[in-house]
C-alpha positions in Angstrom: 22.6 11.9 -13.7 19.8 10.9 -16.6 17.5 9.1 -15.2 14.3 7.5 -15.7 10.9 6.6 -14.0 8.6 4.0 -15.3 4.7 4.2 -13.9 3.6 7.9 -13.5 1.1 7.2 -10.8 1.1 8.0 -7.3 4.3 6.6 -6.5 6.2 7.4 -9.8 5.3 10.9 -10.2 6.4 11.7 -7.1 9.8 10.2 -7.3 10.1 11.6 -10.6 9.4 15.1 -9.5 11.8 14.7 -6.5 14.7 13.4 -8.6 14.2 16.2 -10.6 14.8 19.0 -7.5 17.7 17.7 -6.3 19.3 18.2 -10.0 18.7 14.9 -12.1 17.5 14.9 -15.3 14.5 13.0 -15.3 11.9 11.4 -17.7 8.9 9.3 -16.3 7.2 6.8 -18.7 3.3 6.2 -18.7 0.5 4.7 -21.0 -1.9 7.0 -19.8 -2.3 9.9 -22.1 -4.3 11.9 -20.4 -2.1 11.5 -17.4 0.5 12.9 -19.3 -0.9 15.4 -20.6 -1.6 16.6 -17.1 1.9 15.7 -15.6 3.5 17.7 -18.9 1.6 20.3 -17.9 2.5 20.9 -14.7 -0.8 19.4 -13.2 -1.2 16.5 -10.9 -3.7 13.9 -11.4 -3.8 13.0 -8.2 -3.9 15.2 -4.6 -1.4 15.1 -2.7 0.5 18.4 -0.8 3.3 20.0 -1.9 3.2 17.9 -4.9 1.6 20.6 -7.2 4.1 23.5 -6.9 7.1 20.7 -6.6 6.2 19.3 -10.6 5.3 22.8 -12.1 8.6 24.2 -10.4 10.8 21.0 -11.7 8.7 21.0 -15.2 9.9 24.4 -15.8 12.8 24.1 -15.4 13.6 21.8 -18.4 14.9 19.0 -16.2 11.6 17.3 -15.8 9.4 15.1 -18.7 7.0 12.6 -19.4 6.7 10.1 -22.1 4.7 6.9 -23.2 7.9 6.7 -25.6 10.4 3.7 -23.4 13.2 4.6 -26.2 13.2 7.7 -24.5 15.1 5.7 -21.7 17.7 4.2 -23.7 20.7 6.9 -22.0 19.3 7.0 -18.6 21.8 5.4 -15.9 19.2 4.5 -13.3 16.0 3.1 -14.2 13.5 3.2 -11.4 10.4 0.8 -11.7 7.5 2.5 -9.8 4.5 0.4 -11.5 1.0 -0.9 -9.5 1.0 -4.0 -8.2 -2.4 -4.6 -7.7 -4.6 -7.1 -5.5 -5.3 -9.8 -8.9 -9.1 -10.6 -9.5 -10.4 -13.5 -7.8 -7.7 -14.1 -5.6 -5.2 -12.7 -2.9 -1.8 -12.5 -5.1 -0.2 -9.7 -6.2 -1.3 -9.2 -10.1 3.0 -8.5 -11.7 1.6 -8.0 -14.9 2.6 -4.3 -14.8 6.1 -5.1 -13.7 6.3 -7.8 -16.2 5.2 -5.7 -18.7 7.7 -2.5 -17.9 11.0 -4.9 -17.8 10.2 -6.7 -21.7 9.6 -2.8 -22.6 12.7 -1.9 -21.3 15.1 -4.9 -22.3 15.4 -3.5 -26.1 17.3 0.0 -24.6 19.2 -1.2 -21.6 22.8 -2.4 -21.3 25.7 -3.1 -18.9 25.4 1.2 -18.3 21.9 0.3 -16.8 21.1 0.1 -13.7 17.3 -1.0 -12.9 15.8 0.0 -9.5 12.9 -1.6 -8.9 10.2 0.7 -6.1 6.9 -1.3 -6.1 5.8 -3.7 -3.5 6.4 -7.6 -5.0 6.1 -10.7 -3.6 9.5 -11.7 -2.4 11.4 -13.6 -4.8 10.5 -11.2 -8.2 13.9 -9.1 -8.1 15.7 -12.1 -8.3 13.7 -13.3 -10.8 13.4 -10.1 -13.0 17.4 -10.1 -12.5 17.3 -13.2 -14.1 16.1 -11.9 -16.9 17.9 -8.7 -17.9 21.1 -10.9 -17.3 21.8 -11.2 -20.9 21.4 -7.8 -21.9 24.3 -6.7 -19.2 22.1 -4.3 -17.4 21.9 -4.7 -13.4 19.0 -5.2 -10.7 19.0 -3.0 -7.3 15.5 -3.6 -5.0 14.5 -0.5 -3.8 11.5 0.0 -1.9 9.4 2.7 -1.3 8.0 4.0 2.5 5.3 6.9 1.3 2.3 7.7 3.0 -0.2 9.9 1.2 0.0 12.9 2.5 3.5 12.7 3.3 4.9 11.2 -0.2 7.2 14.5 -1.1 8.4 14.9 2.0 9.3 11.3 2.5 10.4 11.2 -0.9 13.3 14.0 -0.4 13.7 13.7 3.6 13.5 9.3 4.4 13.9 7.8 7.7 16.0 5.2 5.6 16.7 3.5 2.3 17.3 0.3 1.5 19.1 -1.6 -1.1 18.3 -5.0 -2.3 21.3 -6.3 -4.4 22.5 -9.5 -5.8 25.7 -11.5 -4.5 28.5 -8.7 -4.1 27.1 -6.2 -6.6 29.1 -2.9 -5.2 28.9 -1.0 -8.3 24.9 -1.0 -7.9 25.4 0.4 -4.6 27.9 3.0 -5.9 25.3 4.4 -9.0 22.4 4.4 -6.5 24.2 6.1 -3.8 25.1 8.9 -6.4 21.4 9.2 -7.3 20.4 9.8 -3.4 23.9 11.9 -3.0 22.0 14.8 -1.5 19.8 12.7 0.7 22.6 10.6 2.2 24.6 13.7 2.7 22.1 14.7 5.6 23.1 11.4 7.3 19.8 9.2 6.7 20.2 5.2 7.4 21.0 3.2 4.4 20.7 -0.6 4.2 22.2 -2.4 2.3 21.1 -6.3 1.9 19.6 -9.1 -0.3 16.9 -9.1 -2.8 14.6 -11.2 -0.5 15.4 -8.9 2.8 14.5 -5.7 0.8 11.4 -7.1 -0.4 10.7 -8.5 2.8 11.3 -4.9 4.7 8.2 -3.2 2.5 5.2 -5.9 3.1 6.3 -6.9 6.9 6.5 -3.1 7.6 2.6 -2.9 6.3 1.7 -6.0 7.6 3.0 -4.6 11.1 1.3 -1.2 11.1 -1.9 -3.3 9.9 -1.5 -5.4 13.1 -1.1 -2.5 15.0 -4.5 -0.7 13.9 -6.6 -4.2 13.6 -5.4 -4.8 17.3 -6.7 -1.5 19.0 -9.6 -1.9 17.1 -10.4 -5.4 18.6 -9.9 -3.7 21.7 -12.4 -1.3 20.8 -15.2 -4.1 20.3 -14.2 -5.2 24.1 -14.2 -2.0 25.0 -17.8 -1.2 23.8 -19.0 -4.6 25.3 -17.8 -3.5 28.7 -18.4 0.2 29.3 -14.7 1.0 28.9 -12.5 3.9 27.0 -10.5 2.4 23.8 -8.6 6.0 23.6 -8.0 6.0 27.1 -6.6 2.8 26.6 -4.6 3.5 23.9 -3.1 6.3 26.0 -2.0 4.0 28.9 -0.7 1.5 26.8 0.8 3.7 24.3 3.0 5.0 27.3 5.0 1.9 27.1 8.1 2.9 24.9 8.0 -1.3 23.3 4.6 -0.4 22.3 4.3 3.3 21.5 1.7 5.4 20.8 1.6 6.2 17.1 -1.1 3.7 15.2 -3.2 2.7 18.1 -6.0 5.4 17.1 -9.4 3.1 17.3 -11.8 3.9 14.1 -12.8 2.5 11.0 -9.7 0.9 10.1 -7.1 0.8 7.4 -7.9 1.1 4.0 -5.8 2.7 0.8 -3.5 0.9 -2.4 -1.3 0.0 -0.2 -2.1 -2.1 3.3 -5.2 -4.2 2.4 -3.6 -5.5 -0.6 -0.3 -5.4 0.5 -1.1 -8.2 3.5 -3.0 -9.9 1.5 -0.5 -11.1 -1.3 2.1 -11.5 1.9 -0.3 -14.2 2.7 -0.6 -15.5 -0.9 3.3 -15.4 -1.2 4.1 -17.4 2.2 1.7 -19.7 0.9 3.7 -20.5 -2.1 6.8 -21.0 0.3 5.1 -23.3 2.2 5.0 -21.0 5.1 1.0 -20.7 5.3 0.6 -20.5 9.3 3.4 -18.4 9.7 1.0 -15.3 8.4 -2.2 -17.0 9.6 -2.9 -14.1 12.2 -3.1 -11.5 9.3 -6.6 -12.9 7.9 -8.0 -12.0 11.5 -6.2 -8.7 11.4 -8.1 -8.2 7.6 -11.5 -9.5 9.4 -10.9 -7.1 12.5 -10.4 -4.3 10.0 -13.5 -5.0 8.0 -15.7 -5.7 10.8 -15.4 -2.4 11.8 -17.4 -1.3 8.8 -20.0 -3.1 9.6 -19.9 -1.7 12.8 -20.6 2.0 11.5 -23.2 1.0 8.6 -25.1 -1.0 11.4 -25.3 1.8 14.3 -25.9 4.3 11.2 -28.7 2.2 10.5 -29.8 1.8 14.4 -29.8 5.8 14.9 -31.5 6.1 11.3 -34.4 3.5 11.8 -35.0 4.7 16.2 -35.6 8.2 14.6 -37.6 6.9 11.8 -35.5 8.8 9.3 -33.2 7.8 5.9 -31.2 10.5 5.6 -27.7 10.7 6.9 -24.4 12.8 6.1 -21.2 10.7 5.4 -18.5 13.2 6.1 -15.1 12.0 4.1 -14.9 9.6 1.0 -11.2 9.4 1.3 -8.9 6.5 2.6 -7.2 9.4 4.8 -7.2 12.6 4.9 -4.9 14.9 3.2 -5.9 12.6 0.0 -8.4 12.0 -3.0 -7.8 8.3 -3.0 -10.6 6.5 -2.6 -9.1 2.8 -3.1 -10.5 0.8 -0.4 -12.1 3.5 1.3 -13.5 2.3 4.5 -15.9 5.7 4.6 -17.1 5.1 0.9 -17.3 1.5 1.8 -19.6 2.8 4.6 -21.9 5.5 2.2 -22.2 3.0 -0.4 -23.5 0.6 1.5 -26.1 2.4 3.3 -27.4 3.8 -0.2 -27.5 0.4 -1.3 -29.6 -0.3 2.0 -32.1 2.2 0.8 -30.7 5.3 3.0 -30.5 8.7 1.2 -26.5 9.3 2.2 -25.3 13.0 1.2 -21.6 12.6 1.2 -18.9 14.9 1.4 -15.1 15.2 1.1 -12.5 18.6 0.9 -10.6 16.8 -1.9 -11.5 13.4 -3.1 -15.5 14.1 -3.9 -14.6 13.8 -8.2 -12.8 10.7 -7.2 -15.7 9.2 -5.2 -17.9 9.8 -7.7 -16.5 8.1 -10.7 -16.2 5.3 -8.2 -19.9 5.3 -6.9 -21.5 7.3 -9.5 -24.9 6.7 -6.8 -23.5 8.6 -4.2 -25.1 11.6 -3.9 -22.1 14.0 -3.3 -22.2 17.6 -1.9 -20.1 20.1 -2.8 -19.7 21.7 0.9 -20.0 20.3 4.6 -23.3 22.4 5.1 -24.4 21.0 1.8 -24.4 17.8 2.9 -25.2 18.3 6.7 -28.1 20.4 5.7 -31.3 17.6 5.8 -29.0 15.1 7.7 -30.7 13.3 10.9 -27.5 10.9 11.5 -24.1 12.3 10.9 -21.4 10.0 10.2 -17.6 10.9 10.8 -15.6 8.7 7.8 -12.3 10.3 7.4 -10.5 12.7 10.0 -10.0 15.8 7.9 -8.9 19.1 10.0 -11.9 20.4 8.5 -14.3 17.8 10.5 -12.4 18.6 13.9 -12.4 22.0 13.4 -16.3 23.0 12.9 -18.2 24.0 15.7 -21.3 21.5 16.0 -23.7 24.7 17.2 -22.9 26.6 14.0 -24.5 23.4 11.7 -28.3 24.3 10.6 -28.9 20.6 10.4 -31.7 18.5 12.4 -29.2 16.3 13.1 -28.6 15.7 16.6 -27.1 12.3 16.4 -23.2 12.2 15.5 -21.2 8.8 14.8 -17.2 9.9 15.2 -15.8 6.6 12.6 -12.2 8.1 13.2 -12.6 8.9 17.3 -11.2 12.5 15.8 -14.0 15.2 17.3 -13.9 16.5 20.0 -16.7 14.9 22.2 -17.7 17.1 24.9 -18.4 19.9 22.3 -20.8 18.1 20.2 -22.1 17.2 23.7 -22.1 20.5 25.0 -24.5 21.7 21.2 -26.8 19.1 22.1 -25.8 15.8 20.1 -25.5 12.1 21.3 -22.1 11.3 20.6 -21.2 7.8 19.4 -17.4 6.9 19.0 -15.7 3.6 18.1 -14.6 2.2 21.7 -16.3 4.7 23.8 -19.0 5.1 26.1 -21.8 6.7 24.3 -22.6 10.3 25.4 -26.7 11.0 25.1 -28.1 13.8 24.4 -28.7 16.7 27.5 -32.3 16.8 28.3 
């Protein structure tokens, strides 16, 4: 099928490459020149695995293009909409603008051949009113939403645990088009739902605004646990036993951060709001305080080990929201360098992937090129984002004076950094001191 992509970020790209390998013909629609350029090119602007060697392979092969040209859409069939839907300044709503923008681009090449699936995370309520809208030029609205996590996005992309479908009142034929678009994916017997607008919308934020419970919830049990001498990952372990519970997203650290979850709960609250349904999300402004306390946390015992050894200098290892990533939106780890640099500390930071990103973000940071770089003068050692990389080194290898560890992800493994001869704080856990 011809088909089209508007929004060549993160979310766009990837679905455009994607489409493109399982035999579409594809053309994804940006403003962005120079991330164009790059995507025509066969380059990512972004990292993410696997995506590299997907868009040089589907570039090359003729079925895959990019374009700041929206006539260029004007034959496609399906029209996905994969734009940002950012947190809006000075307030907790989603900012539409971008989706606003891409449907009065499209309306002048669309017609009753068009089907228009719509991938970002809205505020419930916009797919029926964007339907609304292209009514009169004959064209259709499907709700799609998206499930990728960074690090995952292609193979989430091509291999879902399900896809959704938000249609209006008994639009089959939507269902039909979109069906042939993910032919291939249903084939391997993947769950496909097919409901409302307002359910589809609904799946995307309550699935973020559940995993951000999740997280903010061990982490609250990590500030009782380090008031009482007890074990948050030990915890987590019991509980996580329990198959209602589970153990996946009760890892105590730092806390969520990224495009997606801060923001994402955030306009959910704005949204119910508007619906008159303000205490039903009431609890997800303690699980955004929960989350941001933690960074506090870090910056203050950085500061604690920093000022007992009268020192300033401290290694912030990872700048990224996650690892396997260069996205630094939201970044609880740069969140955490920046602001001890701003407190006067002289913060070396370090990431395998996202260290360019960081520093057009905090331009002050001073960012090393290497782990030993940036270890190398450290007294205090901060652990920001769980990179293989950070697990994998052995502590007595580091010629660093540091002998004073804080594990922000609860990712290292403790007794080792014991064993070289560091006190070992992590998130939730009983503090292991230093062997005389």
């Amino acid at each position: 099928m011809k088909i089209a992509v508007i929004g060549c970020g993160y979310l766009g790209a990837v679905h455009s490459a994607a489409m493109s390998s399982v035999g579409h013909e594809v053309v994804g629609v940006d403003v962005d020149p120079r991330k164009l350029e790059m995507l025509s090119s066969g380059h990512a602007p972004f990292y993410e695995p696997g995506f590299d060697e997907l868009l040089t392979e589907q570039v090359a092969t003729g079925r895959l293009s990019f374009t700041d040209d929206f006539s260029k859409v004007a034959d496609a069939e399906v029209i996905f909409i994969g734009v940002g839907t950012p947190q809006t300044e000075g307030s907790n709503a989603a900012d539409l603008r971008y989706v606003n923008s891409a449907i009065e681009s499209l309306k002048p090449y669309i017609g009753a051949h068009t089907l228009i699936a719509g991938k970002s995370t809205v505020p419930v309520g916009t797919a029926a009113r964007l339907a609304s809208e292209i009514e009169s030029t004959g064209a259709r609205m499907l709700w799609n939403p998206e499930f990728l996590r960074e690090g995952f996005a292609v193979q989430d992309t091509l291999r879902p645990d399900r896809l959704v479908y938000g249609i209006g009142d008994g639009d089959t034929t939507s269902v039909a088009q979109l069906d042939e678009v993910y032919r291939s994916i249903l084939d391997t017997g993947v769950d496909r739902i097919v409901t409302d607008f307002a359910t589809a919308e609904l799946v995307k934020v309550s699935a973020n605004a559940f995993l951000a419970t999740k997280i903010s919830f061990i982490n609250a049990m990590a500030e009782i646990a380090e008031q009482v001498g007890a074990d948050v990952t030990e915890l987590a372990d019991a509980i996580g036993l329990d198959e209602r519970i589970g153990r996946k997203f009760l890892n105590s650290g730092l806390g969520f951060g990224g495009g997606c979850l801060p923001k994402d709960i955030r306009a959910f609250q704005a949204r119910a709001e508007e619906v008159g349904a303000t205490e039903s999300l009431q609890f997800l402004s303690e699980v955004d305080k929960v989350n941001l306390r933690r960074r506090d946390h870090v910056v203050d015992l950085a500061a604690r080990e920093l000022d007992a050894l009268g020192s300033k200098r401290v290694a912030v290892l990872g700048l990224a929201f996650k690892p396997n990533s260069d996205d630094v939106r939201d970044s609880a780890a740069l969140d955490v360098a920046a602001r001890l640099t701003a407190d006067g500390y002289e913060v070396r930071g370090y990431d395998p992937k996202a260290g360019e990103t960081a520093g057009r973000v905090q331009p002050d940071l001073d960012i090393r090129s290497t782990l030993a770089e940036a270890v190398a003068e450290a007294d205090v050692i901060v652990v920001g984002t769980e990179w293989a990389e950070f697990k994998e080194v052995d502590p007595a290898t580091l010629e660093s004076p540091a002998k004073v560890v804080i594990d922000g992800r609860n990712t290292l493994d403790r007794k080792r950094w014991h064993d070289a001869g560091f006190k070992v704080i992590a998130l939730g856990r009983r503090t292991l001191e230093p062997k005389a």
